[in-house]
C-alpha positions in Angstrom: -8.1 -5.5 -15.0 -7.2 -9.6 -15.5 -8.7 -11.0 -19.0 -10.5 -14.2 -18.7 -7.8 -16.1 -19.3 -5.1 -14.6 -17.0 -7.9 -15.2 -14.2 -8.1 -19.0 -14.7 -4.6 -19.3 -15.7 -3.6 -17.7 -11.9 -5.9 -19.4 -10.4 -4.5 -22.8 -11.8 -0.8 -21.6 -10.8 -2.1 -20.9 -7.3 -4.1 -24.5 -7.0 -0.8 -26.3 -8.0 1.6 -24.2 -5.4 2.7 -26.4 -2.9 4.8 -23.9 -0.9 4.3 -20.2 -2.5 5.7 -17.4 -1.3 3.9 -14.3 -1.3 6.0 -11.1 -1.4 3.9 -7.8 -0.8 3.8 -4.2 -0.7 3.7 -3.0 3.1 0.9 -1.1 2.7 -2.9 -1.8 2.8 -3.2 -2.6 -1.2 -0.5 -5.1 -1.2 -1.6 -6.6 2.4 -5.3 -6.8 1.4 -3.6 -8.8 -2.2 -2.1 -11.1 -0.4 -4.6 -12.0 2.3 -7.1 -12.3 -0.6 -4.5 -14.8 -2.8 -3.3 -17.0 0.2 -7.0 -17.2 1.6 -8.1 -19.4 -1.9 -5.7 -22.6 -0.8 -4.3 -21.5 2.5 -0.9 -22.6 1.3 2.4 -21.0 1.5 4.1 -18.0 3.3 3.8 -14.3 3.5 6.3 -11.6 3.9 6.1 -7.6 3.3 8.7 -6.0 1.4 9.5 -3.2 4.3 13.0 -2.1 3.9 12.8 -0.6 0.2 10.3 -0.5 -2.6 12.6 -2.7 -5.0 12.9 -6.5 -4.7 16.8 -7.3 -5.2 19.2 -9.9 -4.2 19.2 -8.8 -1.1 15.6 -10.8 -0.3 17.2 -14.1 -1.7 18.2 -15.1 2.1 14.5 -15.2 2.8 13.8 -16.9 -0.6 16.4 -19.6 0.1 15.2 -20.1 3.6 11.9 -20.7 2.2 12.6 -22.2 -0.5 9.0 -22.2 -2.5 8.2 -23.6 -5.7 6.6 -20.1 -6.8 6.9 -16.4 -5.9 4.1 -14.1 -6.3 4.9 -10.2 -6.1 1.8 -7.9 -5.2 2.4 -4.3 -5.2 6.2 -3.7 -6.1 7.3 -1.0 -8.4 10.6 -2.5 -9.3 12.2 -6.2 -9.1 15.5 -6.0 -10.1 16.0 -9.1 -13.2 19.2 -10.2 -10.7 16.6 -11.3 -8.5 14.6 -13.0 -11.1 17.6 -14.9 -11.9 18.9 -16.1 -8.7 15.6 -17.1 -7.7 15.3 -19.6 -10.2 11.6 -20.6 -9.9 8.5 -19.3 -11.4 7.5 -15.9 -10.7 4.3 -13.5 -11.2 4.0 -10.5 -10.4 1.0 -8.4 -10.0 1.3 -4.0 -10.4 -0.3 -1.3 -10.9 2.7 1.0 -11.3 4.2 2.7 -14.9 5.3 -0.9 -16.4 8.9 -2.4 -16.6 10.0 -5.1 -18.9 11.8 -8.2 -17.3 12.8 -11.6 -18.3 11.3 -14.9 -17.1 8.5 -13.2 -15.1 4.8 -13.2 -15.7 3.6 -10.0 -15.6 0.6 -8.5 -14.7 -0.2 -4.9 -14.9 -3.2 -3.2 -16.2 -1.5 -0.4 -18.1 0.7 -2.1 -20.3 -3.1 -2.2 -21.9 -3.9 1.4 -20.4 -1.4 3.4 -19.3 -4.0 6.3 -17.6 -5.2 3.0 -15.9 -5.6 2.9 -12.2 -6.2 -0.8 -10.6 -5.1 -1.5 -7.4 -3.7 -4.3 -6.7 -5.9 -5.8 -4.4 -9.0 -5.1 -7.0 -6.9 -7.7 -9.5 -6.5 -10.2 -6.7 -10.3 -10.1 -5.7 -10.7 -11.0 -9.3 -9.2 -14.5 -8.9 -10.5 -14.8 -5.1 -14.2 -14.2 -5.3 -14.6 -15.7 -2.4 -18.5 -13.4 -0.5 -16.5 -14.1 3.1 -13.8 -12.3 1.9 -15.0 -9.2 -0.1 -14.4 -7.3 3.2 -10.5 -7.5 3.0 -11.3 -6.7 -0.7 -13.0 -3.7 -0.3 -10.5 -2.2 2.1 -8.0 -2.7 0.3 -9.1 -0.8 -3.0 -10.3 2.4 -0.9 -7.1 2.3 0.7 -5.4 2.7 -2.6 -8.2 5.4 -2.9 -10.3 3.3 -5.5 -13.7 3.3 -5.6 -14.8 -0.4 -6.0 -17.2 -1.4 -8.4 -18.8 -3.8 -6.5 -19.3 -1.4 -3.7 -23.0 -2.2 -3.9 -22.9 -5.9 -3.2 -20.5 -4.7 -0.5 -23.0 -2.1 1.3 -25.6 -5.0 1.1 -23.5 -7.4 2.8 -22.0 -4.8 5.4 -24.6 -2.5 5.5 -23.5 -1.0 8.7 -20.4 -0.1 7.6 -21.6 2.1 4.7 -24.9 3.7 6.1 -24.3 6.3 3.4 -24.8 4.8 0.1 -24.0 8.2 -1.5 -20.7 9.3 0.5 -17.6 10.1 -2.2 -14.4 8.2 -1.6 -12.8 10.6 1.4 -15.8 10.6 3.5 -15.5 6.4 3.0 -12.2 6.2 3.8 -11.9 9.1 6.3 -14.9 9.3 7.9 -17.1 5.7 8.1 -17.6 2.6 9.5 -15.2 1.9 7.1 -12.2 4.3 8.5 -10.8 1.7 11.0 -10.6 -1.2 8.9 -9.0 0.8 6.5 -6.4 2.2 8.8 -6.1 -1.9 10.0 -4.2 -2.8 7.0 -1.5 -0.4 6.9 -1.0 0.0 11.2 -1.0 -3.5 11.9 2.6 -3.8 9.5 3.8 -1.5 11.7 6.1 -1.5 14.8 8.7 -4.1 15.6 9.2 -6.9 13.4 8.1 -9.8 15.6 5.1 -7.7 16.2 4.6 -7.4 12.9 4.8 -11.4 11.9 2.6 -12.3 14.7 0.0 -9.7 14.0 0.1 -11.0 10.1 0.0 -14.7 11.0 -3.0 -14.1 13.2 -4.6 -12.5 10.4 -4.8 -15.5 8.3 -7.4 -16.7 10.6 -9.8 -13.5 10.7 -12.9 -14.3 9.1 -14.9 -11.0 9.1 -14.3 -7.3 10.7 -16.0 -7.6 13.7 -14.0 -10.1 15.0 -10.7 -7.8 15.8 -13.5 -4.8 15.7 -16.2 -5.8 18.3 -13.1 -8.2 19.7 -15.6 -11.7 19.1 -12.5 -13.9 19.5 -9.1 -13.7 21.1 -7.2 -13.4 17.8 -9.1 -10.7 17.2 -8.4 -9.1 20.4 -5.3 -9.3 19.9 -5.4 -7.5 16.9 -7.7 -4.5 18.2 -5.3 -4.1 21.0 -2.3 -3.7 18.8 -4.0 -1.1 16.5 -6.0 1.0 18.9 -2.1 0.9 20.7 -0.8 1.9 17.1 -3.4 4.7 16.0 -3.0 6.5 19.3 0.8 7.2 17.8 -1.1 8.3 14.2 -3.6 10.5 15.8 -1.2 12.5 17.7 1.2 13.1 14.6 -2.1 14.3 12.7 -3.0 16.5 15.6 0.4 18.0 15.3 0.4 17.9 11.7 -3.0 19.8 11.5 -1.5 22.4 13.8 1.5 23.4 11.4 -1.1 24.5 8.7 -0.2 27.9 7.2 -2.0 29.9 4.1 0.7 28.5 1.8 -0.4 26.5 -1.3 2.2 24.4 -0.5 2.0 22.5 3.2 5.3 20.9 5.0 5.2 18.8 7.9 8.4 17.3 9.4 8.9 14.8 11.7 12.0 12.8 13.4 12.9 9.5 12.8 12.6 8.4 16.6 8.7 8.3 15.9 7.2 5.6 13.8 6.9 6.4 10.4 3.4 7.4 9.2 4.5 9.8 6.3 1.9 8.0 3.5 -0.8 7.8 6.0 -0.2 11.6 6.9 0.0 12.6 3.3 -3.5 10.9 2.4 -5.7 11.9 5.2 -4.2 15.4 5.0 -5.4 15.9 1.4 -8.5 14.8 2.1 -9.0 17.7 4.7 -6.7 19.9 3.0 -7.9 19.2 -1.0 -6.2 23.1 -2.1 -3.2 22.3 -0.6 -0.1 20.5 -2.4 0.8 18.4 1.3 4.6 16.8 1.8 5.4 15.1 5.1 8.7 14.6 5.5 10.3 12.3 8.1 14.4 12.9 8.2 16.7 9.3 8.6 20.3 8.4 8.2 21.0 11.4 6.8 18.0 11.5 4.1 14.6 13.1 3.8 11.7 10.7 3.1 8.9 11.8 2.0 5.0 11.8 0.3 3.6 13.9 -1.9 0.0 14.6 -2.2 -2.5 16.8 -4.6 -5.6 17.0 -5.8 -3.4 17.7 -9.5 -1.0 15.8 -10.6 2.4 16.5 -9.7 4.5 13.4 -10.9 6.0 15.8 -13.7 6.9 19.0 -11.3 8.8 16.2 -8.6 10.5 14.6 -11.5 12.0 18.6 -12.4 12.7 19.6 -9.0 15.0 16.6 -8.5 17.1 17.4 -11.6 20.7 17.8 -10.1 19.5 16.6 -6.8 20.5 13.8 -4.9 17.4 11.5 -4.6 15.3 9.5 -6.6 11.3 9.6 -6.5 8.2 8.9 -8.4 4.8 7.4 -8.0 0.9 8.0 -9.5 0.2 11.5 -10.9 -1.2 12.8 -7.9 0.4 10.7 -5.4 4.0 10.3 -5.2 7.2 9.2 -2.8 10.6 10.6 -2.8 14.6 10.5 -1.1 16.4 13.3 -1.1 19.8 13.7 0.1 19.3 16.0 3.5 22.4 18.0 1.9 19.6 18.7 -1.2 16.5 18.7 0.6 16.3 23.1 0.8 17.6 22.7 -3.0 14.9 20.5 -3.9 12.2 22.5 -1.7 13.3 25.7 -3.9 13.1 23.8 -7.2 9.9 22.0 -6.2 8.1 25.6 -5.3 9.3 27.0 -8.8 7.6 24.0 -10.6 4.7 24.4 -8.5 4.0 28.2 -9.1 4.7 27.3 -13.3 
C-alpha cells in the first residue's frame, strides 16, 4: 500500500499535470487504475499497453505524438530504462509485480517493502482517488486482480444489490454475482479492433455508475452494453468448449487458434475457479509461438521457471498465476518438462 506521504505527493503530481499520459495494463487492474487516476482532474490521455507487457522505445511514437508533461505507468511488469530516457519527462510508475530498479523513475510498488505482498494496482490508485462515485470502478478492478477489497463493506452498503451475499468468498464474487458482468466489463471492452477499442475507452470516461451501460440509462452506456454483450457471446462459447475438453488429468490443456479473439487470462481464471484441483493452461498458438496462462490453486512460478530451462520462451508472473511464450518448435518440450516439475 501508498504511505501517507506517497498519497499526497501523487496526488500533487496529478493536480499539476497539464497534459498526462496514462499508460496501462490491458487488463481490468490496469484499466480500472487508470479510470480511477484520470477521473480526479479529467486531464490527459489514456492508452493500453496491448502489444507486449514491456514499455520500450517502441511506444515513444505515441509519446512524441502526445507529447505530455508526465507519464504515469499502471500495471507494467517491465519498462525498459531506454524508454525512460528518451522520454525525457517525469515518470511514475505504479506495480505490483517482483520489483525492478530503474533510473529517473518514481517507483511505486508494494513489495519492495513486502515482497509476499499482493496489491493490485487499482487498490493503490483508489488510495489517491477516494472519490464514493467512483468506488465501483474501484472495487472491480481489485476482484479482477482476484483481491478481496477491504473496503468491501462500504461497497456492499453503497451497491447493495450487487453483493446480496455479504458472506460469498472471492470466486463466487467474481464468478458468480451481480458483480460478474462488471467485472468481465473491464477486460472485454479492450478487446476487438483498435478503433473499437479507443472509442469504447473514451466513452468510458463519462460513465458515472454501472447501471448506466448495465440497465443501458444513457446512450453512452448503451453503447457500451452492446459492445460487451457482442464480446462475451465470443468468451462464453470458448468456455463452453473449454469446459468440454476436461479430462481426469491433474494437469488441464485447452488450445485454441489465433483466428479467434484472444481470451487465454480470462479462460485461465474462471477455469480455476470451477476447476480449483486442476493445474489449468490455455494456450492460444500465433506467428509461430504458443501463448499462454497458467493457473493453480499452488503456486507454480518455480516449476514454469524449470520447465523453460533450455526452452525457447520467456515467462513469469504471481505464484499462482502466471503467463508464458514458448517457441511452437519447444512447446511438447516444455509440456514434458512442465509435467515432470509438476509431479515433483
Amino acid at each position: 500500500m501508498l504511505t501517507p506521504k506517497q498519497i499526497n505527493f501523487l496526488r500533487e503530481e496529478l493536480k499539476t499535470a497539464k497534459n498526462p499520459l496514462f499508460i496501462h495494463d490491458d487488463d481490468a487492474d490496469g484499466l480500472c487504475a487508470f479510470q480511477l487516476l484520470y477521473r480526479i482532474n479529467r486531464e490527459g490521455k489514456g492508452i493500453p499497453l496491448k502489444t507486449s507487457s514491456t514499455l520500450d522505445v517502441r511506444s515513444l511514437r505515441k509519446v512524441q505524438e502526445i507529447n505530455p508533461d508526465k507519464i504515469f505507468v499502471l500495471d507494467i511488469p517491465l519498462i525498459e530504462q531506454e524508454f525512460v530516457d528518451k522520454a525525457n519527462v517525469p515518470l511514475f510508475w505504479f506495480d505490483q509485480h517482483p520489483p525492478l530498479q530503474r533510473n529517473k523513475v518514481h517507483y511505486f510498488n508494494p513489495r519492495i517493502a513486502d515482497p509476499d505482498a499482493y496489491v493490485p494496482t487499482t487498490r493503490m490508485a483508489w488510495q489517491i482517488s477516494q472519490n464514493p462515485d467512483d468506488l465501483w470502478i474501484a472495487a472491480a478492478g481489485c476482484l479482477a486482480d482476484y483481491s478481496l477489497p477491504d473496503f468491501m463493506d462500504t461497497f456492499s452498503a453503497l451497491y447493495p444489490d450487487l453483493v446480496p451475499d455479504k458472506k460469498a468468498d472471492l470466486p463466487t464474487l467474481i464468478f458468480k454475482s451481480p458483480l460478474t458482468p462488471i467485472i468481465k466489463f473491464f477486460f472485454f471492452i479492450q478487446k476487438g479492433p483498435n478503433d473499437d477499442v479507443h472509442k469504447s475507452l473514451k466513452i468510458l470516461l463519462k460513465i458515472k455508475s454501472p447501471g448506466e451501460i448495465f440497465n443501458q440509462e444513457s446512450s453512452a452506456g448503451k453503447f457500451l452494453c452492446k459492445r460487451f454483450v457482442y464480446i462475451n457471446q465470443k468468451y462464453e462459447s470458448l468456455l463452453e468448449q473449454a469446459k468440454k475438453s476436461v479430462t481426469a488429468s491433474k494437469l488441464f490443456l485447452f488450445y485454441y487458434s489465433e483466428d479467434q479473439w484472444s481470451f487465454t487470462a480470462n479462460l485461465a481464471n474462471e477455469l480455476t475457479a470451477l476447476y480449483p484441483q486442476k493445474i489449468i493452461i490455455i494456450a492460444r498458438k500465433k506467428s509461430g509461438e504458443m501463448k499462454c496462462s497458467l493457473r493453480a490453486q499452488t503456486p507454480i512460478a518455480e516449476h514454469l521457471q524449470k520447465a523453460l530451462v533450455g526452452i525457447k520462451g520467456y515467462g513469469g508472473g504471481h505464484p499462482n498465476a502466471c503467463g508464458a511464450m514458448v517457441k511452437e518448435e519447444d512447446w511438447e518440450q516444455f509440456l514434458e518438462n512442465f509435467r515432470k516439475e509438476v509431479k515433483r
